[in-house]
N, C-alpha and C positions, 0 to 999 in steps of 0.2 A: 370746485375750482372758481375762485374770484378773479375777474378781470377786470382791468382797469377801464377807464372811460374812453382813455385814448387809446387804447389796444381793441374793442367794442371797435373804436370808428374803423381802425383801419381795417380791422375784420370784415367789418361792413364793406368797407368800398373797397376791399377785394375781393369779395364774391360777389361785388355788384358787375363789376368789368368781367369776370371770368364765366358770370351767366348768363348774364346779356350779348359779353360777346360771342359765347359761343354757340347761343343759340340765332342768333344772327350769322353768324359765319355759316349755317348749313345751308345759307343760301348759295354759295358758293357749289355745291355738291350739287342742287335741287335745278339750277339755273346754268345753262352751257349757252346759251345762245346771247345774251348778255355782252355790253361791255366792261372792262373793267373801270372803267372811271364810275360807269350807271352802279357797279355791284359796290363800289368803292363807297360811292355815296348809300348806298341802299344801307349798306353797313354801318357804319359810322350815325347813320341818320338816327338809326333803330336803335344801335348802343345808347347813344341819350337821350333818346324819347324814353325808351325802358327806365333809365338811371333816374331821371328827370320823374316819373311818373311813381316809380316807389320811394323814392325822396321824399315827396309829395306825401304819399302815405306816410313815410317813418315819421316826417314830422308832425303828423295830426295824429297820429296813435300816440308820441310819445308825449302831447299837448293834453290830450283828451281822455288816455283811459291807461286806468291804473294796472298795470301789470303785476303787483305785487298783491292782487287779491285773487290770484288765478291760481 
């Protein structure tokens, strides 16, 4: 199955939100004594540090090494 380039990105940046966030959202489960503004930002923070840091990666893997000899 061939996908396009722009169907690839969106894929991407929807299972970037959906694994970031929800591995940040079990803060929420892990932490009760917290406020919600502190959890609010804790969450939010960590969604695009995450996003932000494999971004980072996607684009120097797909700059630097060839996937099509794997």
């Amino acid at each position: 199955m061939q996908l396009s380039s722009k169907k690839r990105n969106r894929i991407f940046w929807l299972l970037q939100l959906l694994g970031w966030g929800s591995y940040n959202l079990v803060s929420i489960f892990l932490v009760n004594e917290l406020s919600f503004k502190f959890l609010f930002y804790e969450i939010t923070t960590g969604i695009f540090t995450g996003i932000f840091a494999t971004s980072l990666l996607r684009y120097y893997l797909k700059r630097n090494v060839s996937f099509e000899s794997f």
